[in-house]
C-alpha positions as CSV (number, residue, x, y, z in Angstrom):
1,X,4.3,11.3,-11.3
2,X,3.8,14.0,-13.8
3,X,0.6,16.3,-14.1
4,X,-2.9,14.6,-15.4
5,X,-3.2,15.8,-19.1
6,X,-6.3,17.6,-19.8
7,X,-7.6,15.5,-22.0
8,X,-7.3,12.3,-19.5
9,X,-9.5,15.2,-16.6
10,X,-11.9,15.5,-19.1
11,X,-12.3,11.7,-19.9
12,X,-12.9,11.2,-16.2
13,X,-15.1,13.9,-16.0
14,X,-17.2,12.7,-18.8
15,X,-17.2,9.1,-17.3
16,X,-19.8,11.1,-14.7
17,X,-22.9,12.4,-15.6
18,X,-24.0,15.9,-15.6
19,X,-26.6,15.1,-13.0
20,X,-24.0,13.2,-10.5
21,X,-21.8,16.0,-11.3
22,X,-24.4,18.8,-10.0
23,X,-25.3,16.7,-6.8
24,X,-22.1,16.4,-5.7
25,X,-21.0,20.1,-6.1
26,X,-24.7,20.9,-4.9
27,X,-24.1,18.5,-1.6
28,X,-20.1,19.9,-1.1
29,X,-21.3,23.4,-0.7
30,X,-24.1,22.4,2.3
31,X,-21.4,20.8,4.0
32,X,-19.5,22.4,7.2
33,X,-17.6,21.4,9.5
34,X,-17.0,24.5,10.8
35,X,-18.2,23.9,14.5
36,X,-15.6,20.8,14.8
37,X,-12.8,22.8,13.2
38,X,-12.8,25.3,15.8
39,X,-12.8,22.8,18.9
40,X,-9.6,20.8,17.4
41,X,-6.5,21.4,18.9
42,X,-4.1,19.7,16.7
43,X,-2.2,20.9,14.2
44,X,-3.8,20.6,10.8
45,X,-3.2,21.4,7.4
46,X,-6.1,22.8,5.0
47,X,-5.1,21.5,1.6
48,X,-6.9,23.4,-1.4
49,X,-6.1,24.3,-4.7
50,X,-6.2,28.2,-5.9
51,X,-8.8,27.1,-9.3
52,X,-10.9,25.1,-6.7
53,X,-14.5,25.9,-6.6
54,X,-14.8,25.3,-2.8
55,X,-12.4,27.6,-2.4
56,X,-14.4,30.3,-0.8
57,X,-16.0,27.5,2.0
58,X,-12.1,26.3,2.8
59,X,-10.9,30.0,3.4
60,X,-14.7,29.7,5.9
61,X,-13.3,27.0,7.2
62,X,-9.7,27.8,7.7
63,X,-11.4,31.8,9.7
64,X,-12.8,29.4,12.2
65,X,-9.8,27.1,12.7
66,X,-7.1,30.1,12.3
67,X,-4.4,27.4,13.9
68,X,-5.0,25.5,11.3
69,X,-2.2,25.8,8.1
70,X,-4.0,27.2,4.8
71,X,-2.4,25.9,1.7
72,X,-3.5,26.5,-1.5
73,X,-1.7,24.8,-4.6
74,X,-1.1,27.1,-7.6
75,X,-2.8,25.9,-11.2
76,X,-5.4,23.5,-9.7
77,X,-9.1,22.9,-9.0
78,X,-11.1,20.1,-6.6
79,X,-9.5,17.2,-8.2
80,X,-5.9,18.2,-6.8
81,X,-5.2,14.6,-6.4
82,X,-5.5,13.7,-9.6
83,X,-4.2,17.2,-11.2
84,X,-1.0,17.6,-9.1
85,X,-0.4,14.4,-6.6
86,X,3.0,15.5,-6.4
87,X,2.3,19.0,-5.2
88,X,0.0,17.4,-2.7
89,X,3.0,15.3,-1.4
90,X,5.2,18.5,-1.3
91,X,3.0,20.4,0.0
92,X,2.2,17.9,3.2
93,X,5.7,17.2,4.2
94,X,7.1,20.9,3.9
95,X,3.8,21.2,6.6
96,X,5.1,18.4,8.6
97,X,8.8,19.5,8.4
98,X,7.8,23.2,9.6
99,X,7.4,21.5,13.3
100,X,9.9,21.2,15.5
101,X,11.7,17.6,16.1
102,X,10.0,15.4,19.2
């Protein structure tokens, strides 16, 4: 699948209103999960992209968790999935194929 244009981004983002828009971003940056990241065990991957405005809170999150993998994707924001799906899909199995067969 080949990158979202910008102009198909904006469309979705202009199918939201401002005020949804500001709530969510508003609620996103109170959120933490910070004290369950640092009791998990398993292996998990932190999947963020470099433009993403929640970047800051996922680097947080990925101090408390340091087992944890931090990958950011080059050239995308908070909609990753819609910017780059196939980066996403790289991304998580090169993490998966970095452990060790069973």
């Amino acid at each position: 699948m080949q990158r979202l244009a910008v102009h198909e981004l904006r469309a979705y983002r202009e199918r939201i209103s401002v005020d949804t828009q500001l709530a969510d971003m508003a609620a996103l940056s109170r959120w933490t999960a910070e004290i369950r990241f640092s009791a998990i065990q398993a292996p998990m991957a932190l999947i963020t992209g470099e433009q993403d405005i929640l970047l800051e809170n996922h680097r947080r999150m990925h101090r408390v968790a340091p087992h944890a993998s931090m990958i950011i994707l080059p050239k995308v924001g908070h909609l990753m999935l819609l910017e780059d799906p196939t980066a996403i899909t790289k991304a998580i199995a090169n993490w998966i194929a970095s452990f060790p067969p069973a």
